[in-house]
N, C-alpha and C positions, 0 to 999 in steps of 0.2 A: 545580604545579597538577594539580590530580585530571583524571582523564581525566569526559568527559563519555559519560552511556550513560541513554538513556529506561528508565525501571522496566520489568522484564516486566508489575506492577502495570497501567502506563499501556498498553502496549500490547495485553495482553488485554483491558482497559475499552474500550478502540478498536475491537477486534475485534465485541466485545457488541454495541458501538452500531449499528455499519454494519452488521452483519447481521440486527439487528431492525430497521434501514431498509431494508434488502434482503428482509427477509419480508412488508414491511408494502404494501412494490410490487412484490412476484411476481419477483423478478430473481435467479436460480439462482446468479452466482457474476459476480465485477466482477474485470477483470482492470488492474490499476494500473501506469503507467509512469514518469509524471512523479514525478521526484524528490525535490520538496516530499511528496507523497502517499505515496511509497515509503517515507520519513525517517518520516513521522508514525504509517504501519500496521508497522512492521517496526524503528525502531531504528538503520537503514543508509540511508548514501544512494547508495550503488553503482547502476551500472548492468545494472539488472534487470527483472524484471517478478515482479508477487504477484497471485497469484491467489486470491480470497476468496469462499468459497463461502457459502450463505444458510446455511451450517448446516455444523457439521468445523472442522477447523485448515484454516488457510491456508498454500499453497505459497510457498514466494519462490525465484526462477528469478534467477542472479546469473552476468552473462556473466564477469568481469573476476577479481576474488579471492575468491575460496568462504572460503579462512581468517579473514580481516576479517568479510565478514557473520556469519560462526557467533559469531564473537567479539562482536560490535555486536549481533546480534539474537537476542532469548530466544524468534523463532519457533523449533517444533523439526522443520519442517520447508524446509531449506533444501538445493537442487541446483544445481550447477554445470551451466552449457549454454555450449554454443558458436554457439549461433542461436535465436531466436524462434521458427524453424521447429519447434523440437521440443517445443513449449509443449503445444499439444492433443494430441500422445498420451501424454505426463507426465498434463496431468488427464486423462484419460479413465483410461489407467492407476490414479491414485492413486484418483481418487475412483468407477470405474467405467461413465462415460460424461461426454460435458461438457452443460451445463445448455443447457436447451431456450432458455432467455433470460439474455444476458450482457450485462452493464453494461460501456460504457468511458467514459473521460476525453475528452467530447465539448468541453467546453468549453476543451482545449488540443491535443489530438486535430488535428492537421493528415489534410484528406481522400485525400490520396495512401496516410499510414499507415491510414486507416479501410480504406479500400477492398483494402488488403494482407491486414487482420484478416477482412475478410468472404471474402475468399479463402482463409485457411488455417486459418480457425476452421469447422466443418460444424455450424451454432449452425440456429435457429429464424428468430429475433429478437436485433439489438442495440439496446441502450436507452442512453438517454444515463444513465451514472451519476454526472454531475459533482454533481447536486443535493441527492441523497443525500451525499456523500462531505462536500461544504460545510456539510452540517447538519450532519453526527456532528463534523467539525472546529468547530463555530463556538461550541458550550459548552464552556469551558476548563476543568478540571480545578482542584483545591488545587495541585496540582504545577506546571501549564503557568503557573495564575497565580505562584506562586511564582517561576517559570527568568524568568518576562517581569518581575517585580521585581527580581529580581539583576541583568539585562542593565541597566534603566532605570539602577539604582544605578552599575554599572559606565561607563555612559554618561555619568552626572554627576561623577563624579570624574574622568574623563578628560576631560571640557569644563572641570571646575574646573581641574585642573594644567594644560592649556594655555593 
């Protein structure tokens, strides 16, 4: 069986969307943790964070195997961390300051980790960017409807033979 890997195609078309919904509501850079969202902007589902600026390539910050995501994701900017904690002076570093307003994953966002992010993030403003992120996911691709036809298909043969 072929190994399975999102098109770099697919996920620079991802990148495009979210950050013209990112420009379209003032929001400098969305930092993503949940796994679904990780899988969708990046290729991997490892445990990480990507941070997505309104504008640039997007970091991907990967605690666990750095080999596998370089492998799994055609971002070309991907750093190995040993903590979260070293997230804002990477972007400040990479892209020269961190944006005055940063979106995060409010709608799965537990408030213990929010309130962590507002401690070690020196931001403006955080915005909820769940909304944003569910629009740029919710128009499916030739491709996504494609992989979700194969799955369907795969589903029906395996309810027929059993």
């Amino acid at each position: 069986m072929a190994e399975f890997r999102v098109p770099e195609s697919e996920i620079l078309a991802r990148k495009e969307k979210i950050q013209q919904e990112m420009q379209k509501r003032e929001i400098g850079g969305i930092l993503v943790n949940q796994r679904v969202d990780l899988f969708y902007f990046t290729g991997t589902a490892q445990n990480g964070y990507l941070y997505i600026p309104a504008t640039g390539e997007p970091l991907l910050f990967i605690k666990k195997y750095l080999p596998r995501a370089i492998k799994e994701s055609p971002l070309k900017q991907i750093l190995g961390i040993d903590s979260v904690k070293e997230v804002p002076g990477l972007i400040a570093d990479y892209y020269g300051r961190l944006p005055g307003v940063m979106g995060l994953e409010l709608d799965v966002l537990p408030v213990k980790q929010f309130h962590f992010y507002q401690s070690l993030f020196a931001v403006r403003e955080f915005v909820d960017a769940s909304h944003s992120i569910l629009k740029t996911r919710m128009i499916k691709s030739v491709w996504e409807i494609e992989q979700m036809e194969k799955t369907a298909a795969l589903s029906r043969d395996t309810f027929a033979y059993a």
